[in-house]
C-alpha positions as CSV (number, residue, x, y, z in Angstrom):
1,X,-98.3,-4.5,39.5
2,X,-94.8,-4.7,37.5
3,X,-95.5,-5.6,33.8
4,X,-92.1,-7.1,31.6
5,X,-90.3,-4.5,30.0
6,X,-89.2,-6.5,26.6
7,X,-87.1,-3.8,25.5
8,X,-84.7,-3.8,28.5
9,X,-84.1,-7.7,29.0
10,X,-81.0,-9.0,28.1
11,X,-80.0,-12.7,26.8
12,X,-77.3,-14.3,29.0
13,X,-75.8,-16.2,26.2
14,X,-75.5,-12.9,24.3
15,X,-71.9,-11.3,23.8
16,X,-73.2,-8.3,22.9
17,X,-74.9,-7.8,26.5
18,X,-72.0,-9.3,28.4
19,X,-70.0,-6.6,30.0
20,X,-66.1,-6.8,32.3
21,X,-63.1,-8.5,31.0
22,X,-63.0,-12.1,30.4
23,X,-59.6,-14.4,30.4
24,X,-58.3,-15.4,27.6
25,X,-57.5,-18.8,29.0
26,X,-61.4,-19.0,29.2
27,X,-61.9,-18.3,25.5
28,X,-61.4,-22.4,24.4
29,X,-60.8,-21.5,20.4
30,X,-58.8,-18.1,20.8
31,X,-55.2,-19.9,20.4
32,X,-56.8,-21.5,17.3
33,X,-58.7,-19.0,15.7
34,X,-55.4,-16.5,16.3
35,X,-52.6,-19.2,15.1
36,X,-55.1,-19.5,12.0
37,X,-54.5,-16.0,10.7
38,X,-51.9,-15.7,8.2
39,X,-49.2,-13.1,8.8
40,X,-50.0,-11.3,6.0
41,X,-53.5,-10.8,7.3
42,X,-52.1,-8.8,10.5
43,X,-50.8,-5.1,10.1
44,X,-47.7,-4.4,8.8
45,X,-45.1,-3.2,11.6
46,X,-44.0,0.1,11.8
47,X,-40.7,-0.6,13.6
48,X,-37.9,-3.0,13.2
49,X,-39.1,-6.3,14.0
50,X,-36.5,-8.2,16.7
51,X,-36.1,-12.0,15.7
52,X,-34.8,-12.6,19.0
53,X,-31.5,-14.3,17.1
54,X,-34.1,-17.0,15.5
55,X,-34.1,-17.8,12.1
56,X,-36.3,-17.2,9.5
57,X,-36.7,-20.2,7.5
58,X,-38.2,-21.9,4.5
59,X,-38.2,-18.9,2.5
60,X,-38.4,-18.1,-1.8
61,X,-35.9,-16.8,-3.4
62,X,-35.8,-13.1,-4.2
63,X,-38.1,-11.3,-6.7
64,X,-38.1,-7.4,-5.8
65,X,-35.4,-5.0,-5.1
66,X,-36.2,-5.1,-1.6
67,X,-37.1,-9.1,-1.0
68,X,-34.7,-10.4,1.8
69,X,-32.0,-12.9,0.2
70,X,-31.6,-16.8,1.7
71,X,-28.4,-18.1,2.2
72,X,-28.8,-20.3,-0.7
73,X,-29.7,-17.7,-3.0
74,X,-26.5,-16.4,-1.8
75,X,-24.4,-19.1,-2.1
76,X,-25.6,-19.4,-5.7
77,X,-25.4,-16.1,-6.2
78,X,-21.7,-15.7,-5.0
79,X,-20.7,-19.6,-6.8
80,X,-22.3,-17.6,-10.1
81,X,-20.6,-14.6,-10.6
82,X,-18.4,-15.6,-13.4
83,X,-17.4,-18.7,-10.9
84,X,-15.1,-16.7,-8.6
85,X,-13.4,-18.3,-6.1
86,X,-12.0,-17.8,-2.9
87,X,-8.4,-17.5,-3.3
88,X,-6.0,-20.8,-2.9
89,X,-2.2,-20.3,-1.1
90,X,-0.6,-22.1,-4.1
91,X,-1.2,-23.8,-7.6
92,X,0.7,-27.4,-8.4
93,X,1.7,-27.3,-11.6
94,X,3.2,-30.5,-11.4
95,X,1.6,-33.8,-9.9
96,X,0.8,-34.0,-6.1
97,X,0.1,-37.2,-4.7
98,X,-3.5,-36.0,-2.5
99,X,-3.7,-39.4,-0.8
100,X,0.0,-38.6,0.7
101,X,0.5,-35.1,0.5
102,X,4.1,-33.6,1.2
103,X,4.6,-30.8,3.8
104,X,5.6,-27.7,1.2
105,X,3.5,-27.3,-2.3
106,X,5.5,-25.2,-4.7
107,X,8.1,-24.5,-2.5
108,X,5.5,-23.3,0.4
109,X,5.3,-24.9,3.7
110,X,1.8,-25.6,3.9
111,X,-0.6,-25.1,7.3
112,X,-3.5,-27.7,8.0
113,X,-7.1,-25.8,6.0
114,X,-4.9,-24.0,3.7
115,X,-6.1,-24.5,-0.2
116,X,-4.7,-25.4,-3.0
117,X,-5.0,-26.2,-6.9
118,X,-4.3,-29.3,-8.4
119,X,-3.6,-27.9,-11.8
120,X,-1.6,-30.8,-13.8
121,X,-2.4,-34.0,-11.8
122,X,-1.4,-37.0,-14.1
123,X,-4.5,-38.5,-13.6
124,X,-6.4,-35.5,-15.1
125,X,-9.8,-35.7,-13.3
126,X,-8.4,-34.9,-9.7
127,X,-7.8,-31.7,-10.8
128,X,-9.1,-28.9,-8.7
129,X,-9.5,-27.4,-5.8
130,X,-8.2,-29.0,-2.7
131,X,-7.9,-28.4,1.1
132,X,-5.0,-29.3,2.8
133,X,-5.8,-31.0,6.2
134,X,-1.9,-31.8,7.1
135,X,1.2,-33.6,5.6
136,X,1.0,-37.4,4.9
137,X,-2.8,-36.5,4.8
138,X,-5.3,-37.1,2.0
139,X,-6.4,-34.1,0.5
140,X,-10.3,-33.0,0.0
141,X,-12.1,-31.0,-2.1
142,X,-12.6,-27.7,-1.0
143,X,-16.1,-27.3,0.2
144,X,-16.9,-24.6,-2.2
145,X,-15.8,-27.0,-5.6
146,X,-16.8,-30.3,-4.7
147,X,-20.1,-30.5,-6.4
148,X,-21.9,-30.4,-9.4
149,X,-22.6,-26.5,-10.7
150,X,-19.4,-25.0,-8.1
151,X,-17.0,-25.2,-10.9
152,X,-17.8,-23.4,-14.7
153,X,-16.4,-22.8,-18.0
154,X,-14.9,-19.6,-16.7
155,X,-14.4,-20.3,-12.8
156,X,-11.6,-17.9,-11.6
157,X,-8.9,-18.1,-8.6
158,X,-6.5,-16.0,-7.3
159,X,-3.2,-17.7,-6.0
160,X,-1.7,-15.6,-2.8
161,X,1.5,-17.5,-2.7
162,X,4.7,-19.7,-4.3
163,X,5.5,-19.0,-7.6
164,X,2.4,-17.7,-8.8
165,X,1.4,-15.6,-6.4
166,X,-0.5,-12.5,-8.0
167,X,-2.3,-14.3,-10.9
168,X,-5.3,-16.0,-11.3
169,X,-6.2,-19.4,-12.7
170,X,-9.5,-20.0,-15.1
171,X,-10.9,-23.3,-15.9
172,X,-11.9,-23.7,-18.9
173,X,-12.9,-27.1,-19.6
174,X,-17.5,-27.4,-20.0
175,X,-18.7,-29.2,-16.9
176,X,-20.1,-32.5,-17.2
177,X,-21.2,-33.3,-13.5
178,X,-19.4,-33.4,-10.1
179,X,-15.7,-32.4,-9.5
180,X,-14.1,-35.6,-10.1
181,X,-16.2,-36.8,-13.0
182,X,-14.6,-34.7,-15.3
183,X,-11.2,-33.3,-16.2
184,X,-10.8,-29.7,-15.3
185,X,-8.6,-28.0,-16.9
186,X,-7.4,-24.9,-15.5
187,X,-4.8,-22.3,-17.2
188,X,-3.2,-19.0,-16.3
189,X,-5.7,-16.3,-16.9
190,X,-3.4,-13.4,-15.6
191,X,0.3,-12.2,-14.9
192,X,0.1,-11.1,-11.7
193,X,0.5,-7.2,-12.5
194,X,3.2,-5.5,-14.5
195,X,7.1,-6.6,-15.1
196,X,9.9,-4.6,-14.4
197,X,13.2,-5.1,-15.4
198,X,16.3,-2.9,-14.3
199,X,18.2,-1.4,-16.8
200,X,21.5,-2.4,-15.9
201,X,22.3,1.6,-16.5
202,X,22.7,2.9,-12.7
203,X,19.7,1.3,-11.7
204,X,19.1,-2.2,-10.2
205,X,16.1,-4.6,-9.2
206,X,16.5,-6.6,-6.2
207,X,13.3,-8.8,-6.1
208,X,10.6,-5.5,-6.0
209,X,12.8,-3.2,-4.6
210,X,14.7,-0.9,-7.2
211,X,18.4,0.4,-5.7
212,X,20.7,3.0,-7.6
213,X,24.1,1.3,-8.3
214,X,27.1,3.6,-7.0
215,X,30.1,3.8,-9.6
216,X,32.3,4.8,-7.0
217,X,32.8,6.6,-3.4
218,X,32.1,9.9,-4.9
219,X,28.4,9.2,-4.8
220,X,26.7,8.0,-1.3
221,X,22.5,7.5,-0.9
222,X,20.3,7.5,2.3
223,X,16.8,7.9,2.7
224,X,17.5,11.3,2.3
225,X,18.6,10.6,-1.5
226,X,22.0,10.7,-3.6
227,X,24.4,12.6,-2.6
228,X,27.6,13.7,-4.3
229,X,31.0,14.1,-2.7
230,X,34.3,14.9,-3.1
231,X,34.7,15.0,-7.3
232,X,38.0,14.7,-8.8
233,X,39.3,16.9,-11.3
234,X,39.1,14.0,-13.9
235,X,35.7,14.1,-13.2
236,X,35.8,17.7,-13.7
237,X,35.7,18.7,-10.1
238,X,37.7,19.9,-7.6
239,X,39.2,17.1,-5.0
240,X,38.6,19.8,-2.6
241,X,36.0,20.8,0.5
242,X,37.3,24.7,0.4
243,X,37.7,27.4,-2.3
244,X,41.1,27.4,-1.0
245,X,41.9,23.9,-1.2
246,X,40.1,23.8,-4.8
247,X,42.4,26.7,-5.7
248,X,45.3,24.7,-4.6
249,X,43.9,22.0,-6.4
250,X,43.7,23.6,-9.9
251,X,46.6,25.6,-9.7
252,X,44.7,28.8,-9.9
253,X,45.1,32.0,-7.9
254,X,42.2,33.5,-5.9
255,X,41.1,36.7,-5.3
256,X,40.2,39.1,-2.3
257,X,38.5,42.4,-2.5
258,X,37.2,44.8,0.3
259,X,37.2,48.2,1.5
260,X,40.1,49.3,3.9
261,X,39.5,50.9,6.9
262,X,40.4,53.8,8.5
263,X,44.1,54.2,8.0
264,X,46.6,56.5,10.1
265,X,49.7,57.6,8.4
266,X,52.8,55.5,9.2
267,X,50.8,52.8,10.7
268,X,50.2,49.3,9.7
269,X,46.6,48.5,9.2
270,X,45.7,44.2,8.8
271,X,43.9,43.7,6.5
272,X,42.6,39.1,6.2
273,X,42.2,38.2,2.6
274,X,41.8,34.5,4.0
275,X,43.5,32.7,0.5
276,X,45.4,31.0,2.7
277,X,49.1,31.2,1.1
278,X,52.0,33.3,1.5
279,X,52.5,33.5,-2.7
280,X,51.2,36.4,-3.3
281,X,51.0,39.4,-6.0
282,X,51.7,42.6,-4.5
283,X,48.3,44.0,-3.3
284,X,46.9,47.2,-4.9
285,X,45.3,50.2,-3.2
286,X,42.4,51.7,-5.7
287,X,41.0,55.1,-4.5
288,X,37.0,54.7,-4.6
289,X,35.8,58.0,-5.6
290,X,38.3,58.8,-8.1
291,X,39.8,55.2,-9.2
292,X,43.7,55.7,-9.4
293,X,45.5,53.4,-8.1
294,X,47.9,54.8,-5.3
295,X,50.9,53.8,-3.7
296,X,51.0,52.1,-0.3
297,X,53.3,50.0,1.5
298,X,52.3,46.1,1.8
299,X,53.8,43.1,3.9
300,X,53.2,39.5,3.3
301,X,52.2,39.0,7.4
302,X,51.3,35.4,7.3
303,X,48.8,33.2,4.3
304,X,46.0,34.8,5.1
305,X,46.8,37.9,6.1
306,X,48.6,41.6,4.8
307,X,49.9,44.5,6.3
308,X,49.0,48.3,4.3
309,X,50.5,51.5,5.6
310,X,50.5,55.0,4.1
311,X,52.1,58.0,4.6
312,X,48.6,60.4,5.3
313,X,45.7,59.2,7.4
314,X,42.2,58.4,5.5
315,X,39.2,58.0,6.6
316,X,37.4,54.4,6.1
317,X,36.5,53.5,2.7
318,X,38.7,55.9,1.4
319,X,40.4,52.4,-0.4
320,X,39.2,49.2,-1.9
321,X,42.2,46.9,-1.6
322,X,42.3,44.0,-3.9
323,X,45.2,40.7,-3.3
324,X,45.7,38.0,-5.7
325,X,47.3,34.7,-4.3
């Protein structure tokens, strides 16, 4: 006889005795009860999490250091930071007619999605900032300054071209609703950088590009730099490229010193003194060790060059020869 063992029976409906794996297709509330948890509720990840180029959307502005930033909070941020701009290409200073606009705006050809500011339109509340779709074309405002809160007491833009290109423009004017509703007013906030001015003295300025002025052909400059050249002797040079020609050139004699070689009595040693000229003082023959001057016969053999002969043979350097011409 078998008697019911309570303790080992098991309740069909039970999960707790079910055993295997069951499909979650056969599970009729999983989707649900899953989709119903909050992300919050799951673990955080602990690896960059892939958006698969999706947005995220519907998000709060930042409060922590390390809160991710929405576009909007950007774009407030950005319109907010003492109201800088984008630069334009050009300011009008003068009126622009932006239901017709010409092809060049202070003297610049302008391109279809340049920008530019309307600075001193007649009809003061057009002022602004415009895009420029093409000429005969009406302008718009740009996209960035075309509603209310885009342009402040203190907005700032840089101009990149025309007359003013360099500075910056402020508006000062307190906003009192959309661009268009009010009268912007916008003034020069900044020069651009510093001004120089040439001298006149030697030194010119050819739009930003300083030159030295040349007084006359004795001065020449490269890339290498200034170079001086032939200097007359009113300028207190010489007129000359050699020491011989500057010699001519002054009127002054030169002078030519060496030591004679070996000599051999009754012959005619050369001796090149290269002061190219004939006009000569007589030479002089100076014995080194001793100093006295000694007696030696000399001819003129052509301008650069002298004869010496003596009546005993010496060795080299026996005589230092010196000719003035």
């Amino acid at each position: 006889m078998k008697f019911w063992n309570a303790s080992a029976w098991k309740n069909p409906i039970d999960r707790a005795d079910h055993t295997g794996s069951q499909p979650a297709s056969s599970i009729s509330d999983l989707a649900t009860v899953v989709q119903g948890y909050r992300l919050n509720q799951f673990a955080a990840p602990n690896v960059a999490v892939d958006l698969g180029g999706q947005r995220a959307t519907n998000a709060a502005d930042p409060t922590a250091a390390t809160d991710l930033v929405t576009k909007q909070y950007a774009d407030n941020l950005r319109a907010g930071i003492a109201g800088v701009k984008d630069p334009v290409r050009v300011v009008a200073e003068a009126n622009v007619d932006l239901s017709n606009l010409p092809s060049a705006i202070d003297g610049v050809t302008m391109a279809g999605g340049n920008s530019f500011l309307a600075s001193a339109q007649t009809t003061g509340t057009q002022n602004g900032i415009y895009t420029y779709p093409g000429s005969g074309q009406a302008a718009t405002r740009r996209s960035d300054a075309d509603a209310t809160g885009e342009v402040l007491d203190g907005t700032l833009v840089a101009v990149s071209e025309g007359t003013k290109a360099g500075t910056q423009f402020i508006q000062t004017a307190t906003p009192s609703g959309a661009p268009g509703a009010w009268t912007q007013t916008w003034t020069q906030y900044s020069s651009g950088g510093q001004t120089y001015t040439a001298d006149g003295q030697g030194l010119e300025l050819s739009g930003t590009t300083f030159s030295l002025e040349l007084a006359d052909a004795t001065l020449s400059k490269s890339a290498s730099g200034l170079t001086v050249g032939l200097v007359t002797i009113a300028k207190g040079g010489t007129g000359a490229t050699t020491a011989a020609g500057a010699r001519t050139a002054l009127g002054t004699a030169g002078k030519y010193s060496a030591n004679v070689g070996a000599l051999t009595g009754g012959s005619a040693l050369n001796i090149t003194h290269n002061l190219n000229t004939t006009d000569i003082l007589e030479p002089s023959l100076k014995e080194i060790s001793t100093g006295e001057l000694v007696g030696a016969k000399f001819i003129v053999v052509d301008a650069n060059t002298v004869s010496v002969t003596t009546a005993a043979s010496y060795a080299a350097d026996t005589f230092r020869v010196t000719v003035v011409g």
